[in-house]
ROFI-946068 format. One record per atom (N, C-alpha, C): x, y, z. Coordinates in steps of 0.02 Angstrom, whole numbers, padded with zeros to 5 digits, always signed. Each point is the difference from the previous one (the first is absolute). Layout:
% residues N
XYZ ...
//
This chain:
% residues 226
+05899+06210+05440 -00069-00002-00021 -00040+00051+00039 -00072+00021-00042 -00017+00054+00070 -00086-00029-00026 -00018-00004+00065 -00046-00028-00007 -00059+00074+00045 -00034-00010-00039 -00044+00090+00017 -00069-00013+00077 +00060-00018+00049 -00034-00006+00063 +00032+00038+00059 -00004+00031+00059 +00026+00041+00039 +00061-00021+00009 +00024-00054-00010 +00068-00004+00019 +00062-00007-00068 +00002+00061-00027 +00004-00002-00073 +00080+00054+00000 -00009+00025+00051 +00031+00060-00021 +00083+00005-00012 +00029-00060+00016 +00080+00004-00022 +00006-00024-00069 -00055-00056-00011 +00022-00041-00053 -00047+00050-00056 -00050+00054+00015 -00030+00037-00054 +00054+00066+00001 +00034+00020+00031 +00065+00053-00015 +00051-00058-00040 +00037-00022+00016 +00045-00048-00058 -00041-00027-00072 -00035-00013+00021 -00038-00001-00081 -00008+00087-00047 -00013+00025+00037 -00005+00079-00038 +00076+00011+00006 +00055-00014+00034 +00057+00010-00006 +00032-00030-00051 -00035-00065-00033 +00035-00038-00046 -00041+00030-00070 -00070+00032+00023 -00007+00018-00075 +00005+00069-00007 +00047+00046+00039 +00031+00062-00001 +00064-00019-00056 +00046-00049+00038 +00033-00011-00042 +00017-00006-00063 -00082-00062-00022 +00003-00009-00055 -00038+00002-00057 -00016+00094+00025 -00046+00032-00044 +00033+00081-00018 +00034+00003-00045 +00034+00040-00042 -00056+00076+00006 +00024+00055-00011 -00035+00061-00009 -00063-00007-00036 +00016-00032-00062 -00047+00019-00068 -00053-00069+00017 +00013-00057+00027 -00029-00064+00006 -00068+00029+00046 -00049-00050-00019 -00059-00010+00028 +00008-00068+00044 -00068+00041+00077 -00019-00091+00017 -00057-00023-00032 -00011-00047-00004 -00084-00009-00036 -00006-00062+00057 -00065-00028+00016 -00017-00047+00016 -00058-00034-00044 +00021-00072-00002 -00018-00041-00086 -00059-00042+00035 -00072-00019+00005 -00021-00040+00027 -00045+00031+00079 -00048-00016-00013 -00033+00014+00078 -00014-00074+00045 +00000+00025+00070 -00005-00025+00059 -00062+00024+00039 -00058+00041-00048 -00032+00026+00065 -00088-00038-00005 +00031-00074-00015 -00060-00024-00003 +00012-00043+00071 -00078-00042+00040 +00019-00043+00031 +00001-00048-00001 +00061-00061+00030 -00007-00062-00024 -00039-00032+00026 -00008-00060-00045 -00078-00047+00055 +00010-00020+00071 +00064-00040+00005 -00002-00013+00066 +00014+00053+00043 -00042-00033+00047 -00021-00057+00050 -00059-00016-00010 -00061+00025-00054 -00049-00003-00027 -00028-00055-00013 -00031-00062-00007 -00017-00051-00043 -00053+00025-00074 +00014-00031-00043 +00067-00037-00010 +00073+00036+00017 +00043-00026+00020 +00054+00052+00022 +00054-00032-00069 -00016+00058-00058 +00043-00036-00058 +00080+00026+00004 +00041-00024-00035 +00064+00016-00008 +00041-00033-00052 +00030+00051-00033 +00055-00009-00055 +00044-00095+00010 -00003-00016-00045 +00040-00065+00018 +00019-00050-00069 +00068-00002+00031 +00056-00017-00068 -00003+00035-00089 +00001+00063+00020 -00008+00028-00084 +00044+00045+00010 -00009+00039-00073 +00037+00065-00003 -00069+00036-00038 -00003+00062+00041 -00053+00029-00043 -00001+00089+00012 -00054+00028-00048 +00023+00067-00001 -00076+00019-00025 -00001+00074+00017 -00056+00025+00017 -00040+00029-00071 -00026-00021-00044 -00032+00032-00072 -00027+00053+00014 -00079+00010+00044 -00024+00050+00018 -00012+00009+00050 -00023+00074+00043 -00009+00013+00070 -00062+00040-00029 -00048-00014+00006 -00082+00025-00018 +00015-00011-00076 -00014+00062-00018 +00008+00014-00093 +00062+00041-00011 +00059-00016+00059 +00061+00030-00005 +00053-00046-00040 +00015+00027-00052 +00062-00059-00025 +00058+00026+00015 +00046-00060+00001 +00068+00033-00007 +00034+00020+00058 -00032+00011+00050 +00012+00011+00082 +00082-00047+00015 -00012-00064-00030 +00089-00031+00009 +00033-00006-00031 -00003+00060-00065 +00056-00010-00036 +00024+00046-00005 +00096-00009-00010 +00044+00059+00003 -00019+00037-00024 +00001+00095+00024 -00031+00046-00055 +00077+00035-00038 +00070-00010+00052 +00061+00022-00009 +00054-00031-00010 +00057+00005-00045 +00074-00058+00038 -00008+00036+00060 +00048-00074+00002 +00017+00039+00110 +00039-00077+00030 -00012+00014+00056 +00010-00059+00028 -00072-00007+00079 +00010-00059+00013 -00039-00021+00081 +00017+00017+00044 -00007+00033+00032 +00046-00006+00073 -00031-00033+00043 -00083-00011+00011 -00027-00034+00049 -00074-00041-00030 -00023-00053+00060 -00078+00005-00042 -00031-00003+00086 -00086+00007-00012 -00034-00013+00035 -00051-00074+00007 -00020-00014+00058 -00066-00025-00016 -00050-00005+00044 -00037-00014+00007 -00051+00008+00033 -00047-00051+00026 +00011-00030+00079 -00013-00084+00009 -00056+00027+00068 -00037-00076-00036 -00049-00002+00037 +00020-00028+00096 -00061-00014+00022 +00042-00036+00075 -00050-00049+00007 +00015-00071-00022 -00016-00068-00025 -00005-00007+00092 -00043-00055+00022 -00002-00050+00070 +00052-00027-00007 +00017-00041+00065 +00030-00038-00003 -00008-00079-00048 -00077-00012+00024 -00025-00073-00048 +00025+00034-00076 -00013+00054-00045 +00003+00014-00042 +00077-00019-00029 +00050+00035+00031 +00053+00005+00012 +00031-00092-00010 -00008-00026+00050 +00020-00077-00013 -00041-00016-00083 -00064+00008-00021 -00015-00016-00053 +00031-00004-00039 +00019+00063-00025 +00033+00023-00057 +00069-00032+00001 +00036+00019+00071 +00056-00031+00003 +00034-00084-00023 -00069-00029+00021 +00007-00077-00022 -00012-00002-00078 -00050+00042-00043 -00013-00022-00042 +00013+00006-00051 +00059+00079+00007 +00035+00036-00050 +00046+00005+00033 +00071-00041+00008 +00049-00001-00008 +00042+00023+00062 -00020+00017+00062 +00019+00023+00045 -00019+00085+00017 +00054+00032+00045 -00030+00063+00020 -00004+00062-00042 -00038+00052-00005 -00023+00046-00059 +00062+00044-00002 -00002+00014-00065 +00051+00018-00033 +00001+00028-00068 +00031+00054+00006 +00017+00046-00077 +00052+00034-00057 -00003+00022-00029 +00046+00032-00026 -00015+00051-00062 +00018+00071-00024 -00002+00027-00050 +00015-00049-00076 -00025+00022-00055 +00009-00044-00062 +00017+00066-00057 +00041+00008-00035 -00011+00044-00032 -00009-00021-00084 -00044-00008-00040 -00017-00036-00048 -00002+00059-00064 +00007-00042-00059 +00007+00032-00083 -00050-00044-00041 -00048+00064-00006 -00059-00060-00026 +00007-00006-00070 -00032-00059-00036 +00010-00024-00071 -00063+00003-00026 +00008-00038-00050 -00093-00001-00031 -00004-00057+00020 -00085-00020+00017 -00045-00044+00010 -00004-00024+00069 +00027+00048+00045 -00008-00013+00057 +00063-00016+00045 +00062-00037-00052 +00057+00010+00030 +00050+00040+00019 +00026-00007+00065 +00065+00034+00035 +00054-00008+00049 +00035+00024-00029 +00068-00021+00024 +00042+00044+00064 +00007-00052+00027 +00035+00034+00064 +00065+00033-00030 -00004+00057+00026 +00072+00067-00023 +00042+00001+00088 -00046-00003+00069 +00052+00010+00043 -00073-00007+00053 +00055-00033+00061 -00023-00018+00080 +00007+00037+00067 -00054+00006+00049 +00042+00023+00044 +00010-00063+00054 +00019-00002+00053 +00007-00046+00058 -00054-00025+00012 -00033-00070+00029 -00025-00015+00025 -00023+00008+00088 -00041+00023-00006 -00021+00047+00089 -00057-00057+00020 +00021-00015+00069 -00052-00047+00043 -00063+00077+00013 -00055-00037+00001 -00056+00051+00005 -00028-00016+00064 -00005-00070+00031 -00005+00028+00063 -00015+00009+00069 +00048+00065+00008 +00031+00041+00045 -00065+00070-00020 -00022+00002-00057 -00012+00067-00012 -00079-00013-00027 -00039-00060+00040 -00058-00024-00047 -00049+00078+00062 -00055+00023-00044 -00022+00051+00032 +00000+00079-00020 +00079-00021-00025 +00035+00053-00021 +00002+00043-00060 +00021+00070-00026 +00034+00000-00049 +00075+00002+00002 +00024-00028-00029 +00088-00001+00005 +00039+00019-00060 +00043+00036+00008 +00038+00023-00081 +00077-00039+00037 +00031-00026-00072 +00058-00025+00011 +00054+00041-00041 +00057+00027+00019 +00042+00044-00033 +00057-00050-00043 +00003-00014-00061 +00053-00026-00012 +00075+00010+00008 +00035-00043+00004 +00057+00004+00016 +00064-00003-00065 -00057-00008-00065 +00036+00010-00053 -00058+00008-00045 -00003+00083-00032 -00064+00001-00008 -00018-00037-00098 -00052+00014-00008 -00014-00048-00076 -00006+00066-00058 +00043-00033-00049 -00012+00055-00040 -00051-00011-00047 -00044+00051-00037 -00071-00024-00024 -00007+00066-00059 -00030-00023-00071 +00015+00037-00047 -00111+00006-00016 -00011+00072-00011 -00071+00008-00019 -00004-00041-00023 -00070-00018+00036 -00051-00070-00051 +00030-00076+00043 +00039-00003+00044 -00004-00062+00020 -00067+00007+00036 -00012-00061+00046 -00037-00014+00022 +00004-00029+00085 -00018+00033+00067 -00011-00001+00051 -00016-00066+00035 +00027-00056+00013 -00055-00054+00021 +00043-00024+00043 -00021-00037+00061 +00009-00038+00051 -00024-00093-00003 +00041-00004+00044 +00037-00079-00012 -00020-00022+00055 -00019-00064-00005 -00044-00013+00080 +00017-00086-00013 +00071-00022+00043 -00003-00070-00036 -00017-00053+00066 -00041+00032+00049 -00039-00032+00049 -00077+00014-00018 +00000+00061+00069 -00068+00035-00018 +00003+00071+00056 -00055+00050-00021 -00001+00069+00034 -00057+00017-00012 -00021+00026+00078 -00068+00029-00009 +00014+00084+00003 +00006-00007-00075 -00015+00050-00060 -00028-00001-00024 -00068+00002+00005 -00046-00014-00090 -00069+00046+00067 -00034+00032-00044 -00062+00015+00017 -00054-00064-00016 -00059+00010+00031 -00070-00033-00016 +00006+00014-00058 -00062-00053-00064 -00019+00004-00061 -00037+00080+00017 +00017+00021-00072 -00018+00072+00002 -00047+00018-00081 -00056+00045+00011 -00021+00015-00057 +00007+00066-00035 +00059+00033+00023 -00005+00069-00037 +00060-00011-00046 +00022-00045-00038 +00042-00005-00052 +00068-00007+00007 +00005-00009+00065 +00084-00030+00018 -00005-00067-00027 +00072+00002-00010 +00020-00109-00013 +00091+00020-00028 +00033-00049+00026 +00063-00035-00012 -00010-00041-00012 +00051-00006-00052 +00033-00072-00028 +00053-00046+00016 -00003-00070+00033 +00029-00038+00010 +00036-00046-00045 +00070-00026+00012 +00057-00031-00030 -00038-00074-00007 -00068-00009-00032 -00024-00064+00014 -00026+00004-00075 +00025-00089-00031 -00027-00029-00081 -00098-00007+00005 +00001+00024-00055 -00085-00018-00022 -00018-00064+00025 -00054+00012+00032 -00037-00066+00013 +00009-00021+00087 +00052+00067+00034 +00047-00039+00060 -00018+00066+00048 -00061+00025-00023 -00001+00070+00036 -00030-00009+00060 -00046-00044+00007 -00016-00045+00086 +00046-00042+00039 +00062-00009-00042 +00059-00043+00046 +00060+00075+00038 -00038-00011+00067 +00060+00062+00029 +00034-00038+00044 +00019-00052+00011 +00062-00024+00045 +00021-00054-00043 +00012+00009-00085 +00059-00044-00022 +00049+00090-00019 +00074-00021-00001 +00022+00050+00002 +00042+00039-00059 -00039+00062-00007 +00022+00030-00070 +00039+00070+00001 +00015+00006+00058 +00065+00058+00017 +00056+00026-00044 +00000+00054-00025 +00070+00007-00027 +00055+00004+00004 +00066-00019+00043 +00024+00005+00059 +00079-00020-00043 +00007+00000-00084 +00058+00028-00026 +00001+00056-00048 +00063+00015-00018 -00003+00055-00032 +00013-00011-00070 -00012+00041-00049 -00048-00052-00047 -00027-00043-00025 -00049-00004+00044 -00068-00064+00012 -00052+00010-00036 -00023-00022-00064 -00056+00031-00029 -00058-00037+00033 -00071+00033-00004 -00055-00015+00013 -00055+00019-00023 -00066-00035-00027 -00055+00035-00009 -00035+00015+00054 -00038+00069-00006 -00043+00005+00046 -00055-00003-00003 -00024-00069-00017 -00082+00011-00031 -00058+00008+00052 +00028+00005+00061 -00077-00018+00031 -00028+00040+00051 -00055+00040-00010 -00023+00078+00022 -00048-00011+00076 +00022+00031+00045 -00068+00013+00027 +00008+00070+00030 -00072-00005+00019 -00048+00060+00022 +00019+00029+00093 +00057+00004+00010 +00030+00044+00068 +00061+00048-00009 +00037+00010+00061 +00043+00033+00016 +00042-00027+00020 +00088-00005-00041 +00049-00006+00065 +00034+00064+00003 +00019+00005+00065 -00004+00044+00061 +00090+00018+00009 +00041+00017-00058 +00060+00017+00005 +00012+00065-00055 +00051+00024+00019 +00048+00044-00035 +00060+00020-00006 +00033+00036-00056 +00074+00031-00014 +00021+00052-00008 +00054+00015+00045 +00030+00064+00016 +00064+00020-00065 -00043+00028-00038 +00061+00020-00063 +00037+00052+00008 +00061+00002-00024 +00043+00069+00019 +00018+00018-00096 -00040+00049-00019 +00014+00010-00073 +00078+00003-00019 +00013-00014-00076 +00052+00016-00019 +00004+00100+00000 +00062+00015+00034 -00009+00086-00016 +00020+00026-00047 -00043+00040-00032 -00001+00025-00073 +00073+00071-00004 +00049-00006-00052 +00043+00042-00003 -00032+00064+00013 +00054+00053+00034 -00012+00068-00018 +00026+00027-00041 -00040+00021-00056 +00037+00054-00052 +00037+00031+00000 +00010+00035+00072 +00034+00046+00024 +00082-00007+00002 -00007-00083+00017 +00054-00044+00013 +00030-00040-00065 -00034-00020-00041 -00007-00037-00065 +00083+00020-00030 -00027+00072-00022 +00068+00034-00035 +00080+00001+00049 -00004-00011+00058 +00065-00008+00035 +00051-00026-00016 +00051+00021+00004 +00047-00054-00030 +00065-00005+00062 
//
């Protein structure tokens, strides 16, 4: 994992060593999703992500920011955590399920709001790295076809989420109509094809992203070879 603090520097060479590897001539990196908002905590209210799966609609009047623009595959994601108190810390802990915790979601959206889990990454204790930003390198990366959809899995809780915001951000959460004020019954997506609606919107930021390695496009040059 490399987490983007001074003491970074073996585990941020092996990560660029693993995506040397496994990034072909013609392949692109892209990174799917921004991190460069800040999260609430340690703030009061000090809010945080808890028991959903959710994914980012807009970042101002930006659409589309988390969704695949290429095939490819994952090789890593980011995110971006706040640094909760300690009182805070026991809160959450008691009241959502134990200690904070995450994971990549990689989703295929349907009509009316539903989607289906296509592929997972590991579940990562968060923390070790609350304060932080931290990228985690997979160890088997996800393969992902244009047009899926970017979202993170939170089947505790993570302070990831910005303050309520008014310049036109909002994600959508893995939560039924009518259930959009219930955030500690638990609506996680956490199999693989798991369908879900995502009906229920609000007005912030969560604070993660994905490290795509494009599919590499033939060379012509090469095409005719035999």
């Amino acid at each position: 994992m490399r987490v983007m603090a001074p003491r970074t520097l073996m585990v941020a060479v092996a990560l660029a060593a693993a995506l040397a590897a496994a990034t072909p001539a013609s392949a692109k990196v892209v990174e799917i999703g921004r991190t460069d908002a800040a999260p609430a905590c340690p703030a009061a209210p000090c809010l945080a992500v808890s028991r959903t799966t959710g994914y980012q609609i807009k970042v101002a009047d930006e659409r589309g920011s988390f969704v695949v623009p290429e095939d490819g595959k994952i090789v890593a994601w980011t995110i971006a955590l706040g640094k909760p108190t300690t009182e805070q810390i026991a809160f959450f802990d008691k009241g959502l399920g134990g200690p904070a915790s995450a994971r990549l979601t990689i989703l295929r959206a349907g009509k009316t709001l539903f989607s289906r889990v296509v592929s997972q990454s590991p579940i990562q204790q968060l923390a070790p790295y609350f304060g932080q930003t931290v990228q985690f390198p997979l160890g088997r990366s996800l393969n992902v076809k244009k047009g899926y959809v970017i979202a993170l899995t939170v089947p505790t809780w993570a302070p990831a989420l910005t303050q309520l915001l008014t310049d036109h951000s909002s994600w959508r959460a893995a939560r039924p109509k009518g259930k959009c004020n219930d955030t500690s019954t638990q609506t996680a997506q956490s199999a693989l094809k798991q369908v879900a609606q995502y009906r229920c919107l609000y007005k912030a930021r969560l604070t993660y992203s994905a490290t795509l390695v494009t599919r590499p496009v033939p060379n012509p040059a090469e095409t005719g070879r035999r």
